[in-house]
N, CA, C and O atoms as a MOPAC input file, in Angstrom:
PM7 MOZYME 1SCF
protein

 N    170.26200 1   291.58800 1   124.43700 1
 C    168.91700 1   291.43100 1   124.94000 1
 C    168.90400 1   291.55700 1   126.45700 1
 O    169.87400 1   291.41800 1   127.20100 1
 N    167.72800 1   291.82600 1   126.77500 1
 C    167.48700 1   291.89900 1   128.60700 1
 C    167.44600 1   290.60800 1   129.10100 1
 O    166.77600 1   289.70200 1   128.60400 1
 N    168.12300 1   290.52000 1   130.03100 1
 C    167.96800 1   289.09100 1   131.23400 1
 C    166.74000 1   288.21300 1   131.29600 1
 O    166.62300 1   286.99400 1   131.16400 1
 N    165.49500 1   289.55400 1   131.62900 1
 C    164.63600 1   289.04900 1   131.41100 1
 C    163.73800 1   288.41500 1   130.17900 1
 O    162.86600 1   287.55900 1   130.32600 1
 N    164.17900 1   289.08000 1   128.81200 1
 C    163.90600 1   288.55500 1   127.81000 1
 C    164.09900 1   287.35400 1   127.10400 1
 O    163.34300 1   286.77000 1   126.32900 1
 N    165.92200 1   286.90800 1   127.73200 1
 C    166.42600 1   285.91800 1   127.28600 1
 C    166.08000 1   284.73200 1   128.51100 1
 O    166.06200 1   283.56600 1   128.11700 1
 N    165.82200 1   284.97400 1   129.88600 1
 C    164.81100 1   284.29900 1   130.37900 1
 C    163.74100 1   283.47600 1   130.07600 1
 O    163.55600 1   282.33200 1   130.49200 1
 N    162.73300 1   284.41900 1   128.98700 1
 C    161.92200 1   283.90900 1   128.69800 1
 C    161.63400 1   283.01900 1   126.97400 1
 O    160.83100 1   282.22700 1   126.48100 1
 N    162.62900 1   283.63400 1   126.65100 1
 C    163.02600 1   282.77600 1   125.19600 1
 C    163.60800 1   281.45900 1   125.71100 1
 O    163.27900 1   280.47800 1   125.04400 1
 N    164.40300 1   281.23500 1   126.75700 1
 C    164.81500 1   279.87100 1   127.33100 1
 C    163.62000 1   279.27800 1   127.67900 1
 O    163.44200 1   278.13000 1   127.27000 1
 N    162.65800 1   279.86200 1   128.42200 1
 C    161.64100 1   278.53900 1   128.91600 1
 C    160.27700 1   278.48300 1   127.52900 1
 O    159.34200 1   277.68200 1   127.54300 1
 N    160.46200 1   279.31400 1   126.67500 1
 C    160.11000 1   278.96600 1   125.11000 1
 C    160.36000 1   278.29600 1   124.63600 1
 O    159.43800 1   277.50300 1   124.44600 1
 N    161.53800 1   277.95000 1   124.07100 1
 C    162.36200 1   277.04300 1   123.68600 1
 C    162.00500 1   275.56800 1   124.38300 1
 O    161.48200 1   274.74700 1   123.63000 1
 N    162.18600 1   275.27600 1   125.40400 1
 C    162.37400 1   274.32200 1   126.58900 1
 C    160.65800 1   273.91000 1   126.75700 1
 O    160.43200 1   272.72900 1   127.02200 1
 N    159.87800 1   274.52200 1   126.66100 1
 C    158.26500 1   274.35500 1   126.56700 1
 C    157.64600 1   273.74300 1   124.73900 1
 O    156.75300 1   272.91900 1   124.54200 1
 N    158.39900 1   274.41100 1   123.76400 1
 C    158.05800 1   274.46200 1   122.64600 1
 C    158.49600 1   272.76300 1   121.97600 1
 O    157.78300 1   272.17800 1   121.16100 1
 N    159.85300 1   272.17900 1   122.56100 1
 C    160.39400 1   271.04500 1   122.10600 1
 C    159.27800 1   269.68500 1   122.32300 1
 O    159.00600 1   268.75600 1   121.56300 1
 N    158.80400 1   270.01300 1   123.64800 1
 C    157.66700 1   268.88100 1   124.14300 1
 C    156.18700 1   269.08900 1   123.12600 1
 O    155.71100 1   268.19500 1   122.42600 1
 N    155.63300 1   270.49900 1   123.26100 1
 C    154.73600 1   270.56100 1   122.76300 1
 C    154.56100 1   270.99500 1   120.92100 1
 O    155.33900 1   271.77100 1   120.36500 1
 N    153.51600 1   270.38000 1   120.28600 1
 C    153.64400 1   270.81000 1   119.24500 1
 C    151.94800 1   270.10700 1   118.54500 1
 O    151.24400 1   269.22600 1   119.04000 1
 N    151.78600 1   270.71200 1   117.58100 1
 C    150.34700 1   271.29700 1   117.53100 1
 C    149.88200 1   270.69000 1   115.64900 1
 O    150.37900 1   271.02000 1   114.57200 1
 N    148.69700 1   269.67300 1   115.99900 1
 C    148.24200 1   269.29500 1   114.24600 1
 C    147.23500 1   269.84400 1   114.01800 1
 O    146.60500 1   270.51000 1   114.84000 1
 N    146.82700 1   269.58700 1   112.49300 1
 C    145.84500 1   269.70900 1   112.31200 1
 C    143.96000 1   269.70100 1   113.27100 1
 O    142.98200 1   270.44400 1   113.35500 1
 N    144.45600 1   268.21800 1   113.84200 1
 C    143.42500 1   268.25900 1   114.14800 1
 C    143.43000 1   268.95000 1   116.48900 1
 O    142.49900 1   269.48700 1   117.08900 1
 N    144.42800 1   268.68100 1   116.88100 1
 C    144.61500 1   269.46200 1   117.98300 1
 C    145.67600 1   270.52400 1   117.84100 1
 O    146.73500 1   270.19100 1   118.37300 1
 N    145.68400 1   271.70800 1   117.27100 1
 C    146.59600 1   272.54200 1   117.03700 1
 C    147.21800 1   273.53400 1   118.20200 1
 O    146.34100 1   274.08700 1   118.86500 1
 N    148.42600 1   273.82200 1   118.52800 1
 C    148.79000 1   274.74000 1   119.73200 1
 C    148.24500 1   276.00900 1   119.77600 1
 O    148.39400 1   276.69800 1   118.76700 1
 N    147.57000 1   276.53300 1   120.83800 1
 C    147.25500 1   277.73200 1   121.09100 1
 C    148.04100 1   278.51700 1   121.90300 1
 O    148.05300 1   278.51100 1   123.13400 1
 N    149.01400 1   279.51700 1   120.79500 1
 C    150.47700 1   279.62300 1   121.18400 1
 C    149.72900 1   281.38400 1   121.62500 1
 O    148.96300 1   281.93600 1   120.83600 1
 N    150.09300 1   281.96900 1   122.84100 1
 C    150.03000 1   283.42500 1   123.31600 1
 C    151.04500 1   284.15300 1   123.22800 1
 O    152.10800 1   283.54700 1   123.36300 1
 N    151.10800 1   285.26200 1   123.04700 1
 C    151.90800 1   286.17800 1   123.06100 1
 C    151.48200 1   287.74300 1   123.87900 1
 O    150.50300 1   288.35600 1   123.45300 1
 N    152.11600 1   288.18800 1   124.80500 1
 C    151.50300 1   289.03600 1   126.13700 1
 C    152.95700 1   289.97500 1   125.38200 1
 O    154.09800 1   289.55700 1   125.18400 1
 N    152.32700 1   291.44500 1   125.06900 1
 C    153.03600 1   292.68600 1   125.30900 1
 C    152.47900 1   293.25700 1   126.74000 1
 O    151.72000 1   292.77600 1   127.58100 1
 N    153.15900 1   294.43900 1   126.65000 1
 C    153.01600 1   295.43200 1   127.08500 1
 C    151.43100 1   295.87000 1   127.62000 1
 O    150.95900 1   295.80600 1   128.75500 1
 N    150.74300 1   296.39200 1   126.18600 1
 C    149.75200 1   296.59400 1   126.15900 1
 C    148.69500 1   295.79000 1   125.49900 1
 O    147.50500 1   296.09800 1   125.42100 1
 N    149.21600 1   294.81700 1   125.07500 1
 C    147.95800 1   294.02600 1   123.85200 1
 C    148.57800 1   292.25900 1   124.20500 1
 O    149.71900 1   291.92000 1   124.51600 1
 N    147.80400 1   291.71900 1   124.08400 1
 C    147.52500 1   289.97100 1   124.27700 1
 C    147.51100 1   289.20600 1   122.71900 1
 O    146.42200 1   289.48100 1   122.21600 1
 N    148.15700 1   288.52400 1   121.97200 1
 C    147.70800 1   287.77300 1   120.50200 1
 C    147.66400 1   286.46800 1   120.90500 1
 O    148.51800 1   285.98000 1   121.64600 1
 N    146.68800 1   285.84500 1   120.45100 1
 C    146.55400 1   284.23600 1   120.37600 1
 C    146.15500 1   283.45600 1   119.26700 1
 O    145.08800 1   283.63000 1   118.67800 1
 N    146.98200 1   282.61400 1   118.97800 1
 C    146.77000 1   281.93800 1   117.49600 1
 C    146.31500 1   280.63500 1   117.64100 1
 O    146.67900 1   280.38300 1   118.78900 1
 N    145.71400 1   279.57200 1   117.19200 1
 C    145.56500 1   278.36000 1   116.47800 1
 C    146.48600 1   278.02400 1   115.50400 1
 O    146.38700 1   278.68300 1   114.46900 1
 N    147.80800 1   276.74700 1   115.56100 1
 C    149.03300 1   276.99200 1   115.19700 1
 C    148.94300 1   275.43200 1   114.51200 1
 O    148.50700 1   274.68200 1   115.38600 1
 N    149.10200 1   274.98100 1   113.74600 1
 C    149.09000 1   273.80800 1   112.94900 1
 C    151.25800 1   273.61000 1   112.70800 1
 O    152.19400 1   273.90500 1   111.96400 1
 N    151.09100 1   273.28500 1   113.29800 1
 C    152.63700 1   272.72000 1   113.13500 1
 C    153.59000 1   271.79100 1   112.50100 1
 O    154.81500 1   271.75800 1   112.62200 1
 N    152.70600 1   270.94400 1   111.71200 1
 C    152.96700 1   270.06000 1   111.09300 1
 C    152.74700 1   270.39000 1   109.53500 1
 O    153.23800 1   269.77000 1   108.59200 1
 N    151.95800 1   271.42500 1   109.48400 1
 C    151.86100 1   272.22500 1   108.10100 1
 C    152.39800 1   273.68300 1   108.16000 1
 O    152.46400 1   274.52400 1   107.26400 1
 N    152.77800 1   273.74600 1   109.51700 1
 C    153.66200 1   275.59500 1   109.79300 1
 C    152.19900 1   276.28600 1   109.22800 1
 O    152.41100 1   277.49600 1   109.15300 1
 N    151.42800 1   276.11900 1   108.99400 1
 C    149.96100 1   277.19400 1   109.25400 1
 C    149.27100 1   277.59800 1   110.20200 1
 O    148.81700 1   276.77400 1   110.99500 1
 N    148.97700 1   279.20000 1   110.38300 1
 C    147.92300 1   279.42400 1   111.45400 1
 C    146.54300 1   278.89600 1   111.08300 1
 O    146.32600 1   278.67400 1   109.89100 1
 N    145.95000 1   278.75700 1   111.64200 1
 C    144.08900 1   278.03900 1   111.31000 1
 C    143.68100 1   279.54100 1   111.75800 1
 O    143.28600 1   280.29600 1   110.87000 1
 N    143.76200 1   280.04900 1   113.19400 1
 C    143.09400 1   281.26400 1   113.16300 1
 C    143.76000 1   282.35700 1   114.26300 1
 O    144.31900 1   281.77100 1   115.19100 1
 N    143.79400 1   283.30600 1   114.31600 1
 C    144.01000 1   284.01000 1   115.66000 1
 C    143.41500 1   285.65100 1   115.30700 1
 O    143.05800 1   286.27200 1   114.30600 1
 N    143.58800 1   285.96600 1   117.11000 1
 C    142.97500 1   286.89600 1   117.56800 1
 C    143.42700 1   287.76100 1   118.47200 1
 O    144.31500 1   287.21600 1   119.12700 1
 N    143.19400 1   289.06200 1   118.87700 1
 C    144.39300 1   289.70200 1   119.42500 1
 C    143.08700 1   291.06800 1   120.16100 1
 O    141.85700 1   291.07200 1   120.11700 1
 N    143.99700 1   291.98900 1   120.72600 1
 C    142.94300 1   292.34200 1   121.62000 1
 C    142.78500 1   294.37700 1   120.80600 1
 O    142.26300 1   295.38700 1   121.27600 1
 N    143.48800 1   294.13300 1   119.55900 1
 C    143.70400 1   295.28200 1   118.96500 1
 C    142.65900 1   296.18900 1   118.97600 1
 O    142.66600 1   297.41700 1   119.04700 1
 N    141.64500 1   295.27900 1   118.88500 1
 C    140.18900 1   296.08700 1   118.23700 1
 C    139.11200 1   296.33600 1   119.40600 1
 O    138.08900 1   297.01800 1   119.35000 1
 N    139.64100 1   295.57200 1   120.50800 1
 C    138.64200 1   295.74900 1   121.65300 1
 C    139.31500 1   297.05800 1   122.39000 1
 O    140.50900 1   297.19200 1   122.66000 1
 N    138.50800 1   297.76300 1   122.58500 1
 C    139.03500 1   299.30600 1   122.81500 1
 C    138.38400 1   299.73800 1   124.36700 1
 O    138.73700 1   300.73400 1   124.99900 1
 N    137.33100 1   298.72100 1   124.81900 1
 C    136.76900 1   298.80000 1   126.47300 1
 C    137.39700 1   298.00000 1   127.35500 1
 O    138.01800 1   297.04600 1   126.88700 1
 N    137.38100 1   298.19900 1   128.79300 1
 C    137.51700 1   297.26600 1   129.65800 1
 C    139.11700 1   297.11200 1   129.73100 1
 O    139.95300 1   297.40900 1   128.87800 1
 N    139.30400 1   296.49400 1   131.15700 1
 C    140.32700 1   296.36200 1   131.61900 1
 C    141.60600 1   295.43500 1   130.46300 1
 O    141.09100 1   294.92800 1   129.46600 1
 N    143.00500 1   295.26900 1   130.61100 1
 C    143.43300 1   294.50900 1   130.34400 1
 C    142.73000 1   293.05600 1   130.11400 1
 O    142.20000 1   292.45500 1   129.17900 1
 N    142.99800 1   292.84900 1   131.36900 1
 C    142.16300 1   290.95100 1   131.74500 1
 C    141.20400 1   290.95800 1   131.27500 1
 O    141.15000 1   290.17200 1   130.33000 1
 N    139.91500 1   291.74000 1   131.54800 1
 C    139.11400 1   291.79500 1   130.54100 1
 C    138.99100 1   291.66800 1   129.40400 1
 O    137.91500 1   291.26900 1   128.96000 1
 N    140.14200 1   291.99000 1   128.49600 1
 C    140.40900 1   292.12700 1   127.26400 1
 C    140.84100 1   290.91000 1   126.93700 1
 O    140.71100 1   290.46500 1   125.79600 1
 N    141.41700 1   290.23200 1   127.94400 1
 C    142.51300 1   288.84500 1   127.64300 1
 C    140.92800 1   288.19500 1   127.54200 1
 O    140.51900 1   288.07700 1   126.38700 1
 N    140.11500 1   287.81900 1   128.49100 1
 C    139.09900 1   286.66300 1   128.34200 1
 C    138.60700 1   287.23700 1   127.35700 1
 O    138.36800 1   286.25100 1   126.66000 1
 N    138.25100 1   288.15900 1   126.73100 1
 C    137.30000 1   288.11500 1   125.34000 1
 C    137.95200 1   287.77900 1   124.34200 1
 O    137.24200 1   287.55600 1   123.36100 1
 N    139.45100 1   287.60200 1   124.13500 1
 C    140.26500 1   287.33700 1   123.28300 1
 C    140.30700 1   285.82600 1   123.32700 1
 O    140.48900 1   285.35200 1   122.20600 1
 N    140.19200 1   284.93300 1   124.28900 1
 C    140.31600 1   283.75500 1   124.37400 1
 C    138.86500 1   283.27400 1   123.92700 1
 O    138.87800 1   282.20300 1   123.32100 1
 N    137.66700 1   283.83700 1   124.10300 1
 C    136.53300 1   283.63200 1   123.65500 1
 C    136.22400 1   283.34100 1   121.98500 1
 O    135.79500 1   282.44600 1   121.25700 1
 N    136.92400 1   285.20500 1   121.88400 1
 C    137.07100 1   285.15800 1   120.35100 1
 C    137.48500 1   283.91300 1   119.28800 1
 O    136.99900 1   283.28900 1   118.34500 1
 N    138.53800 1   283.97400 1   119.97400 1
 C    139.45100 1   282.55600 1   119.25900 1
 C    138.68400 1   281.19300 1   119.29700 1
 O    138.56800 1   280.40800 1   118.35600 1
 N    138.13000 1   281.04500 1   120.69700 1
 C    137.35400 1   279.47200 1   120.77600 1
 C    136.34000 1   279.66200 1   119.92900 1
 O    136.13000 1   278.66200 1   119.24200 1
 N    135.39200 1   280.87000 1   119.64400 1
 C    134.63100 1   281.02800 1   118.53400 1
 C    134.98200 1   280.62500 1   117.27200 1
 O    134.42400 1   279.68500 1   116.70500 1
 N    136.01500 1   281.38100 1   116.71400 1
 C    136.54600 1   281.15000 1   115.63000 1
 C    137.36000 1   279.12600 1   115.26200 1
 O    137.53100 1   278.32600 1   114.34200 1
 N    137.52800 1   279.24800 1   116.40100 1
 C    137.85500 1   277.42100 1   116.28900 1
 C    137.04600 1   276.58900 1   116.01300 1
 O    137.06300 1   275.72300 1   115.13800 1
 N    136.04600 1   276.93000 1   117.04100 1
 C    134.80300 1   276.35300 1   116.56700 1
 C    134.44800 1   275.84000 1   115.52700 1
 O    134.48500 1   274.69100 1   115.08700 1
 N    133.85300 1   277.44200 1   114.90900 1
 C    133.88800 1   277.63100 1   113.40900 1
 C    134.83800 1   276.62400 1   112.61600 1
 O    134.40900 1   276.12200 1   111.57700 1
 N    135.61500 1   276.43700 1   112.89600 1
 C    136.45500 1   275.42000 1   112.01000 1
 C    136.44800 1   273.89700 1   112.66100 1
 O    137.29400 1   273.01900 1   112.49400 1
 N    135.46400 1   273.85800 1   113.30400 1
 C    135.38900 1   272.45200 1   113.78900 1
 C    137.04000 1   271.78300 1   114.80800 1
 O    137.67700 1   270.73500 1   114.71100 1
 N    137.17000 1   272.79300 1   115.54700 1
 C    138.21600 1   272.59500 1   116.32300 1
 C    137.78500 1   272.43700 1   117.32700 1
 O    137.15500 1   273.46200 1   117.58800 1
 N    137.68800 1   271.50800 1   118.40500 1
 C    137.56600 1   271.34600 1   119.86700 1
 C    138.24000 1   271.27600 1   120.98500 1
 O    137.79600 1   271.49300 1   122.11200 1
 N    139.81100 1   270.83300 1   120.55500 1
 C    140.87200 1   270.57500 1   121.14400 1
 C    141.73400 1   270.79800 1   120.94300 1
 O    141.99000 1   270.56100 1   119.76200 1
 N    142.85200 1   271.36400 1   121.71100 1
 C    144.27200 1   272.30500 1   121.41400 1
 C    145.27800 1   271.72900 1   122.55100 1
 O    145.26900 1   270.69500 1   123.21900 1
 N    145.79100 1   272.38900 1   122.51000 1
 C    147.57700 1   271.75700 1   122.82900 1
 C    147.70100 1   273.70300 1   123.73400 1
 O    147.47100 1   274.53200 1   122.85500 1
 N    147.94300 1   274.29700 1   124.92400 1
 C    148.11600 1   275.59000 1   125.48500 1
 C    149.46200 1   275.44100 1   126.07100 1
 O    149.94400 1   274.72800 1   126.95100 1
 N    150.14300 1   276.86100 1   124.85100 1
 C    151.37100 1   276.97500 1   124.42700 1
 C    151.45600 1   278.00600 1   125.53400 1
 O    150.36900 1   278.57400 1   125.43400 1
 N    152.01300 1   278.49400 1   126.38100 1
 C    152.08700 1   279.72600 1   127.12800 1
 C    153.17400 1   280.76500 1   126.82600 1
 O    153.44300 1   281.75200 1   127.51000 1
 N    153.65900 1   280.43600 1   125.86500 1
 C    154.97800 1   281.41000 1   125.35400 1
 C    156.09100 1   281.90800 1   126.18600 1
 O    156.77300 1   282.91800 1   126.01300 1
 N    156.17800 1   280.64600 1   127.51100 1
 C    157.38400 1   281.18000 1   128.10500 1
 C    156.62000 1   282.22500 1   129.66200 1
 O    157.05700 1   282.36200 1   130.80500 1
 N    155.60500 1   282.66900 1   129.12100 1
 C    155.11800 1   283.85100 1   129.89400 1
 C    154.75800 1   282.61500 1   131.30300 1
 O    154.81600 1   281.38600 1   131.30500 1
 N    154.48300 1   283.34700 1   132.10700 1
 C    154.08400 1   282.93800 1   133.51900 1
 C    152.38300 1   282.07300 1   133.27100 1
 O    151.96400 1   282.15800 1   132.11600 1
 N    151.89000 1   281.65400 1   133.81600 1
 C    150.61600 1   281.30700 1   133.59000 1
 C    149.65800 1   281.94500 1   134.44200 1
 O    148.82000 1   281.20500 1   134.95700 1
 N    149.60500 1   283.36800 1   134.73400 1
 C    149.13300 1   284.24100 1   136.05500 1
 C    148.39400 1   284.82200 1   135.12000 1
 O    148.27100 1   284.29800 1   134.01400 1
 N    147.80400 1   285.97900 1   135.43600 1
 C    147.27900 1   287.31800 1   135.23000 1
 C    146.31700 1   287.18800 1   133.68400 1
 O    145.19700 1   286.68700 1   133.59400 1
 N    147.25800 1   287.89000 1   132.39200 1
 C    146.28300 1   288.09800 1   131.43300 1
 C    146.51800 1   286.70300 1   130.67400 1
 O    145.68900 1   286.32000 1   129.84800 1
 N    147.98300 1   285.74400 1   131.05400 1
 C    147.82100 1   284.93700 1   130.37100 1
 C    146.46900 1   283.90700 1   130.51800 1
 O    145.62900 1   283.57500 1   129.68100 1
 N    146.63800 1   283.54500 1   131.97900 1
 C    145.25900 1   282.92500 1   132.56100 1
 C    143.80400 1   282.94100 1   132.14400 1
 O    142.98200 1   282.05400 1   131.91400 1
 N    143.77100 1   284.56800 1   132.12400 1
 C    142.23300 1   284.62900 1   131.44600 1
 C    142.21100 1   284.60900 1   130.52700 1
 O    141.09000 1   284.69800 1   130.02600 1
 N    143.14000 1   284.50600 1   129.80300 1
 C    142.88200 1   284.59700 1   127.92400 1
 C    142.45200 1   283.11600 1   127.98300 1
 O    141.43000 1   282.85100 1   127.35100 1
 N    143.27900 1   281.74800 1   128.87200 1
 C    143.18200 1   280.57900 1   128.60100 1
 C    141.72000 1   280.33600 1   129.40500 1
 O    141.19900 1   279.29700 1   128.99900 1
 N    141.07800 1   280.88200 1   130.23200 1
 C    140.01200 1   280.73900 1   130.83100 1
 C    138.63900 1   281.40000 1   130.41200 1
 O    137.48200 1   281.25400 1   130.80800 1
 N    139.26400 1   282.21800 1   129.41100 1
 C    138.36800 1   282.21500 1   128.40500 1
 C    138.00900 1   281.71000 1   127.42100 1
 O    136.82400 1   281.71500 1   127.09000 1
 N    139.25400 1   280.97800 1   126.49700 1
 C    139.41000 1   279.98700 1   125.50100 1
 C    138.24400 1   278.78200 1   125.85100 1
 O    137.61900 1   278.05700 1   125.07800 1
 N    138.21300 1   278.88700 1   127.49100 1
 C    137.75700 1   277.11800 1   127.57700 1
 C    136.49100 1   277.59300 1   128.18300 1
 O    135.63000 1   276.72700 1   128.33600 1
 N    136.15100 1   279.04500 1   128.63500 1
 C    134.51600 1   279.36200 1   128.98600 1
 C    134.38800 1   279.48600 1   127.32500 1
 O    135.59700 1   279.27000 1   127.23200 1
 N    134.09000 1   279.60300 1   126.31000 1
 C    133.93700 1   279.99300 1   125.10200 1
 C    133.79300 1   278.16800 1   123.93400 1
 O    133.17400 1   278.02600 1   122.88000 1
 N    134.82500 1   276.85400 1   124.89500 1
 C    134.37300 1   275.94300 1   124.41600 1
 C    135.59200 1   275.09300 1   124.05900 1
 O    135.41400 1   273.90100 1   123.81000 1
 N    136.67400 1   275.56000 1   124.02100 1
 C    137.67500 1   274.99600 1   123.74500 1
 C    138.00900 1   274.08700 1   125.06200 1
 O    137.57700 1   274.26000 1   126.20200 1
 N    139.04600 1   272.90100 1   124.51300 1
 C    139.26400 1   271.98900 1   125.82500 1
 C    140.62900 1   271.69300 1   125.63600 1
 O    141.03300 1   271.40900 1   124.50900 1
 N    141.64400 1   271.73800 1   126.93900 1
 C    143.07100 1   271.78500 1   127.06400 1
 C    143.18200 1   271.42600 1   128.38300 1
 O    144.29200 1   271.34400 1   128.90900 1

């Protein structure tokens, strides 16, 4: 693996032991490629997703752009399930750029972390 990969599986790991996600506040764990952003609603105590959302289908607008409507999406969909409160998993990734707005969209959209 790359330096940088195994970099970031260490502060995964090392982030993931503290945090962890129920039913009723579940982790909103991110995942940042290349080109596309995924964010789930993560129930951990039953190993079930509740919901997630990803930026596959949004085909306008910038990256970041793409990240806050994805974080929207999801607080929608939480909603919907009577979710208000989450546990923000950052996957190791930095907390800058698309991760940021995905989470600053999560919480313009209604979610609280």
């Amino acid at each position: 693996m790359l330096e940088k990969v195994m970099k970031r599986k260490r502060r995964q790991v090392r982030v993931r032991s503290t945090i962890s996600g129920t039913a009723t506040k579940p982790r909103l764990a991110v995942f940042r490629s290349n080109t596309s952003i995924y964010a789930q609603m993560i129930d951990d105590t039953a190993a079930k997703t509740l919901c997630a959302s990803s930026d596959m289908k949004i085909s306008t607008g910038t990256k970041q752009e793409c990240a806050t409507k994805v974080g929207e999406e999801l607080a929608k969909k939480a909603l919907a399930l009577g979710i208000t409160t989450c546990v923000f998993d950052r996957g190791g990734f930095l907390y800058a750029g698309r991760v940021k707005k995905l989470a600053e969209g999560a919480r313009s959209g209604g979610l609280q972390f």
